[in-house]
N, CA, C and O of each residue as an XYZ file, in Angstrom:
416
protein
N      -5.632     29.019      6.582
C      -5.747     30.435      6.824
C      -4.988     31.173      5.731
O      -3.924     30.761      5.268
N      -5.597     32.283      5.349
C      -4.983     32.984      4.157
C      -4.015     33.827      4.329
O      -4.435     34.691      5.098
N      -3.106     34.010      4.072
C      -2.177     35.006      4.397
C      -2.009     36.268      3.492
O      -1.926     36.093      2.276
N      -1.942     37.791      4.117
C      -2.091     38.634      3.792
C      -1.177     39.689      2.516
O      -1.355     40.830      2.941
N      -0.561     39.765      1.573
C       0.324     39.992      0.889
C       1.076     40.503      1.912
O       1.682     39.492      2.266
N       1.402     41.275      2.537
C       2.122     41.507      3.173
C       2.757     40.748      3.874
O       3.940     40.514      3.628
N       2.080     40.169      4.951
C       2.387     38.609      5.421
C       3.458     37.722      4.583
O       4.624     37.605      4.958
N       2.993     37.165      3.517
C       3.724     36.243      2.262
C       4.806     37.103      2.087
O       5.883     36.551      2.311
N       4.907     38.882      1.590
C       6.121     39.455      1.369
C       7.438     38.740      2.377
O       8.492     38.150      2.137
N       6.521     39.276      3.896
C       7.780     39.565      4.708
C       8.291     37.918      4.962
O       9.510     37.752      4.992
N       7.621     36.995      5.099
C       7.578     35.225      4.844
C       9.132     35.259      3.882
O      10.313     35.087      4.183
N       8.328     35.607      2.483
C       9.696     35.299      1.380
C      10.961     35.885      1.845
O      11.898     35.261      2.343
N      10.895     37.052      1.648
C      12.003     37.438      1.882
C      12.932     36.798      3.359
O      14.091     36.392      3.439
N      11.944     36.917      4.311
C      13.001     36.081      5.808
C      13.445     34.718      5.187
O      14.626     34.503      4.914
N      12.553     33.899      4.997
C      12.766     32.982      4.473
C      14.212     32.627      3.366
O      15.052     31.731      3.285
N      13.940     33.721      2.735
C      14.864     33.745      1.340
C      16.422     34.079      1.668
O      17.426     33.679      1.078
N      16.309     34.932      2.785
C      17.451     35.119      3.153
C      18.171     33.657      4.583
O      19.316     33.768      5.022
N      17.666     33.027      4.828
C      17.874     32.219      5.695
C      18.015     30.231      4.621
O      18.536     29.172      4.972
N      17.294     30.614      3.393
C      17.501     29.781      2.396
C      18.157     30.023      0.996
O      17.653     31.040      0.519
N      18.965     29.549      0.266
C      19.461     29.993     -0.692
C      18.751     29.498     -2.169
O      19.199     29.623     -3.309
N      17.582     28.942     -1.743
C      16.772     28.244     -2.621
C      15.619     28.944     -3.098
O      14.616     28.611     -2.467
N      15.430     29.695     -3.883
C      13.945     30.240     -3.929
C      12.805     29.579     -4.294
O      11.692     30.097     -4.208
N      13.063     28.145     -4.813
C      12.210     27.475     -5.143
C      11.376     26.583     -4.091
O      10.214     26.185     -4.184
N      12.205     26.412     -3.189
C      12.025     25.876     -2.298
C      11.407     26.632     -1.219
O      10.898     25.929     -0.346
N      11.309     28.151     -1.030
C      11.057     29.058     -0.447
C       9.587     28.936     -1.028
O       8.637     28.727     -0.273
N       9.435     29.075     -2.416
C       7.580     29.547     -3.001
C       7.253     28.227     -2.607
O       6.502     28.259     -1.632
N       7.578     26.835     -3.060
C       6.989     25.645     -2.606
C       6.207     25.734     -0.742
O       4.998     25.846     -0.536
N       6.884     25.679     -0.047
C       6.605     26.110      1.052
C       5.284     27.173      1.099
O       4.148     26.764      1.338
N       5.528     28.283      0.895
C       4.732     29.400      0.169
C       3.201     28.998      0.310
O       2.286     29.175      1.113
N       3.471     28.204     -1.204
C       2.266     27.321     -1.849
C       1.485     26.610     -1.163
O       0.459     26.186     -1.694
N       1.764     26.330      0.098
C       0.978     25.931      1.227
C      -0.388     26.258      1.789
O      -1.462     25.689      1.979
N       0.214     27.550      1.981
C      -1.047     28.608      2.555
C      -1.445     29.186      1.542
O      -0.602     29.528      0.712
N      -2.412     29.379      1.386
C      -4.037     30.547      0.601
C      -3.185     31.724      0.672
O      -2.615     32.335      1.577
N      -3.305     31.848     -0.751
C      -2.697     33.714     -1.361
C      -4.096     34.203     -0.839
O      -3.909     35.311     -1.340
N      -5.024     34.300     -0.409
C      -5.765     35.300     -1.024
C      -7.247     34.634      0.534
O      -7.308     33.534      1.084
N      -7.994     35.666      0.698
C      -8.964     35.325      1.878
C     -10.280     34.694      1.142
O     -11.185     34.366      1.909
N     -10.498     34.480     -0.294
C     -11.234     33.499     -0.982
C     -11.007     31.909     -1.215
O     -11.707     31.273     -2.004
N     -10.124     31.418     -0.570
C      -9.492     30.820     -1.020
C      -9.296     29.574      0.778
O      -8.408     29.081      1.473
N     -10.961     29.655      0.694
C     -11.250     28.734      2.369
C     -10.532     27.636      2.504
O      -9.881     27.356      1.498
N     -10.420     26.888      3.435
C     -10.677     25.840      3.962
C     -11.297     24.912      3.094
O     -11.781     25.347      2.049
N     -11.388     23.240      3.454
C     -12.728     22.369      2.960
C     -13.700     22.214      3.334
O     -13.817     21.665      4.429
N     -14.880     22.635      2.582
C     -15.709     22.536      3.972
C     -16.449     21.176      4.541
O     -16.472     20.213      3.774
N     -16.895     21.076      5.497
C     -17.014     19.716      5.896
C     -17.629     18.493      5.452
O     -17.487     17.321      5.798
N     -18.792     19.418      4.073
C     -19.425     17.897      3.315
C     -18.483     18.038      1.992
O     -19.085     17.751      0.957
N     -17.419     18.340      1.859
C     -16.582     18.150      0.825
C     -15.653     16.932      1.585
O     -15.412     15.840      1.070
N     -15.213     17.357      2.864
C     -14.391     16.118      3.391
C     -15.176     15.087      4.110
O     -14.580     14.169      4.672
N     -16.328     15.160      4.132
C     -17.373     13.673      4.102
C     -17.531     13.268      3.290
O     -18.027     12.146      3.389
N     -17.218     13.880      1.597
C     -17.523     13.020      0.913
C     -15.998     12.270      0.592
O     -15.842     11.081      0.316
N     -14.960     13.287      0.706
C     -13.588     12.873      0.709
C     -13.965     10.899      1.713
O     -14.227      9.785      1.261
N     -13.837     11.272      2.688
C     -13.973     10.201      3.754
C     -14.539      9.065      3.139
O     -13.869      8.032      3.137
N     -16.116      9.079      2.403
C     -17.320      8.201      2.425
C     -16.233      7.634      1.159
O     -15.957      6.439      1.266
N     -15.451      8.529     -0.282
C     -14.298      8.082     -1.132
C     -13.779      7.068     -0.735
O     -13.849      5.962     -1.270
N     -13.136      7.396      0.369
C     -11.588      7.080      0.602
C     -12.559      5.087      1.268
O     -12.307      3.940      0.897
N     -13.623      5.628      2.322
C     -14.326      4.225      2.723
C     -14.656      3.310      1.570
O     -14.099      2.213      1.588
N     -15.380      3.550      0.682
C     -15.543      2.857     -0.323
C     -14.401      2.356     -1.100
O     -14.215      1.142     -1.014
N     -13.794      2.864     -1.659
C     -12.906      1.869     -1.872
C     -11.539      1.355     -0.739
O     -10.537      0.903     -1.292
N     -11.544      1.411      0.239
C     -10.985      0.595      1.419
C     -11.686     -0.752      1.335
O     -11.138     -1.852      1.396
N     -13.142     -0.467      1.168
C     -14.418     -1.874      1.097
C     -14.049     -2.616      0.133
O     -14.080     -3.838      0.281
N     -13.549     -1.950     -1.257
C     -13.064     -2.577     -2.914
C     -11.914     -2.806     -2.294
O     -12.126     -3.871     -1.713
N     -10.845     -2.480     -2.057
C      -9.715     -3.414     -1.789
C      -9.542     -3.957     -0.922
O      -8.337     -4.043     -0.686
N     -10.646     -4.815      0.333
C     -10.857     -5.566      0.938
C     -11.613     -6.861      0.207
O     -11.266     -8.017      0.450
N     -12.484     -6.589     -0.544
C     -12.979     -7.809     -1.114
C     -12.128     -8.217     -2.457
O     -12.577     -9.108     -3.179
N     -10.843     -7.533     -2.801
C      -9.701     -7.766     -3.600
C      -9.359     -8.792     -2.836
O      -9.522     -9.997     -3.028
N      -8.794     -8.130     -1.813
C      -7.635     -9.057     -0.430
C      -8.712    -10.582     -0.246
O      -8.274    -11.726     -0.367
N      -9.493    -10.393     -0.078
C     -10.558    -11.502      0.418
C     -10.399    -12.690     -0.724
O     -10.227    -13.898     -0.560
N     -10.538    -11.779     -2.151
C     -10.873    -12.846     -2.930
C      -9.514    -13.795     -3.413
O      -9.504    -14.991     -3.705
N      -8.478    -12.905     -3.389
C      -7.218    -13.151     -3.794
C      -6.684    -13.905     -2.565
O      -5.668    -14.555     -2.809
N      -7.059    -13.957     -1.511
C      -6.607    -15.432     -0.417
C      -7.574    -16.684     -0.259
O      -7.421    -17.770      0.300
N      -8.669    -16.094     -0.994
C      -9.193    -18.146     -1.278
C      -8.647    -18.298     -2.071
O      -7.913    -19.258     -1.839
N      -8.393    -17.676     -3.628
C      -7.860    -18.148     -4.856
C      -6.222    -18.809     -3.762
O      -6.017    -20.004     -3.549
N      -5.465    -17.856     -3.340
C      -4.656    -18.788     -2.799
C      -4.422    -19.742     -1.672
O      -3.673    -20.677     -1.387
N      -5.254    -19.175     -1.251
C      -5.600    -21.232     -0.262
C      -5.543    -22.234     -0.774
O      -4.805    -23.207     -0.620
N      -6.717    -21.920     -1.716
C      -7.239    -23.415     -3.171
C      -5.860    -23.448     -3.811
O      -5.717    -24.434     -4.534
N      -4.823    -22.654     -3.744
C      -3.834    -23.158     -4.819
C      -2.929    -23.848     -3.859
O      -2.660    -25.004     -4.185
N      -2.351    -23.382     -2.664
C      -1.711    -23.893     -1.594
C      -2.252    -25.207     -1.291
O      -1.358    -26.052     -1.259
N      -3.395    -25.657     -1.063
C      -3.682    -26.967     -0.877
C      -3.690    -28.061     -2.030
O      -3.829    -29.259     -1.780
N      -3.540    -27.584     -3.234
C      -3.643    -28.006     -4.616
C      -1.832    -28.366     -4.415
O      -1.346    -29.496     -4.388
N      -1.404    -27.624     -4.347
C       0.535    -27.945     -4.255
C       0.582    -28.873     -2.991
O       1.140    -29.962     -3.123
N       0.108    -28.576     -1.923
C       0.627    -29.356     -0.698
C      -0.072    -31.235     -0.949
O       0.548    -32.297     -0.886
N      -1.230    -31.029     -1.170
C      -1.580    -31.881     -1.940
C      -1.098    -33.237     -2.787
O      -1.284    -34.447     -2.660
N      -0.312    -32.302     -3.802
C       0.716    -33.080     -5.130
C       1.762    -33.563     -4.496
O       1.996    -34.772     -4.512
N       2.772    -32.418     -3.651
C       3.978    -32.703     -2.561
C       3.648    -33.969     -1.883
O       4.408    -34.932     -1.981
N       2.678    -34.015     -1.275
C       2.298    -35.218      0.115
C       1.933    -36.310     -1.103
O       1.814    -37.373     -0.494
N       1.700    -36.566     -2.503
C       1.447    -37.759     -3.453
C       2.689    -37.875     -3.594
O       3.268    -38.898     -3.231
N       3.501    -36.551     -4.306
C       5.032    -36.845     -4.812
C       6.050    -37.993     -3.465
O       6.648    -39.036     -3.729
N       5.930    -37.347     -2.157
C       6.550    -37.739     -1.051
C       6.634    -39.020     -0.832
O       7.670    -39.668     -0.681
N       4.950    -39.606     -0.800
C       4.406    -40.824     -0.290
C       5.024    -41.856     -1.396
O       5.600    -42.930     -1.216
N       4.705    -41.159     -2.606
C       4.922    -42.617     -4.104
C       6.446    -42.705     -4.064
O       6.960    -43.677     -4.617
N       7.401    -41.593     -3.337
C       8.681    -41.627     -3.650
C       9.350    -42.389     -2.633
O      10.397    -42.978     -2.901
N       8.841    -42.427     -1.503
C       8.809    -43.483      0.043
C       8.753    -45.085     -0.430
O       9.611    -45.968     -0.462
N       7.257    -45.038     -0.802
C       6.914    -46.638     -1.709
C       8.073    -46.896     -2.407
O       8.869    -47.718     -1.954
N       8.356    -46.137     -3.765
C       9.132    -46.005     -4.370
C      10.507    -47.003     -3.756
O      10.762    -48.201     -3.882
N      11.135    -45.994     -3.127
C      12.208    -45.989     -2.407
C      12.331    -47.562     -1.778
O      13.233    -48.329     -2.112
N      11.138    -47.944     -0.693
C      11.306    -49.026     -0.029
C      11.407    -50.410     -1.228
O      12.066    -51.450     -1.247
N      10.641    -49.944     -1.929
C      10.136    -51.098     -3.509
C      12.051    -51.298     -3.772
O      12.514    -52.437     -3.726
N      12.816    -50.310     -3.983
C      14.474    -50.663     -4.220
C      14.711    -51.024     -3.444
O      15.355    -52.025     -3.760
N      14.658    -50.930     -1.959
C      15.458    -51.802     -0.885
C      15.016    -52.972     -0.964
O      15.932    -53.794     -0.951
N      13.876    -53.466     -1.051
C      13.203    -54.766     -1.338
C      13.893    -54.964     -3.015
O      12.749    -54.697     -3.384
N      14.468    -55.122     -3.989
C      14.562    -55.488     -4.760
C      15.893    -55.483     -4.712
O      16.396    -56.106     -5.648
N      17.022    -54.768     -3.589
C      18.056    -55.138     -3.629
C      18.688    -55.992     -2.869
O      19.897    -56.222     -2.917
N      17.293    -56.865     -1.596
C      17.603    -57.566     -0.903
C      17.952    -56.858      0.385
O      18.130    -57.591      1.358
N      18.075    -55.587      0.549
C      18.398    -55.377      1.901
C      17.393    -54.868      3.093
O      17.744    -54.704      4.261
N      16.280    -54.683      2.655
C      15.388    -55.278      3.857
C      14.466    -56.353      3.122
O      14.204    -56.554      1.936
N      14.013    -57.068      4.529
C      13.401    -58.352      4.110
C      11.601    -58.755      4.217
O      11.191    -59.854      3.842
């Protein structure tokens, strides 16, 4: 809704006197429409805002999508190596107790 110069006058000034900031006073200000040209959005501007904002929600879903197989395939690629490293280091391991005689 636009506010009327007059309106905005008497705004600043209450304002101005209740804040010691004037910058902070026009920021505020800057909110509302100087002027009664100065509409609203109208509603196929914020459908297309919306149909925007959907489309790429869709693009950074098939980001997210693609970027957790890539890391699945890498997670099972490590867990993988770990469970070879583990097992050969077990063998490993028992292969010295057997060569130091203490199990039989």
């Amino acid at each position: 809704m636009a506010l009327t110069e007059r309106s905005r006058s008497a705004l600043y000034r209450g304002l101005s006197d209740l804040l010691d900031d004037e910058e902070a006073v026009g920021e505020m200000l800057s909110n509302f429409a100087a002027r009664d040209v100065d509409e609203p959005a109208s509603r196929d501007f914020v459908d297309a805002r919306i149909a925007n904002v959907e489309a790429r929600v869709a693009e950074v879903r098939g980001e997210v999508a693609g970027l957790e197989q890539r890391l699945t395939t890498a997670l099972h690629a490590e867990m993988r190596t770990m469970t070879q490293w583990t097992i050969g280091s077990m063998v490993a391991f028992v292969g010295v107790l057997v060569a130091f005689g203490l199990i039989r």
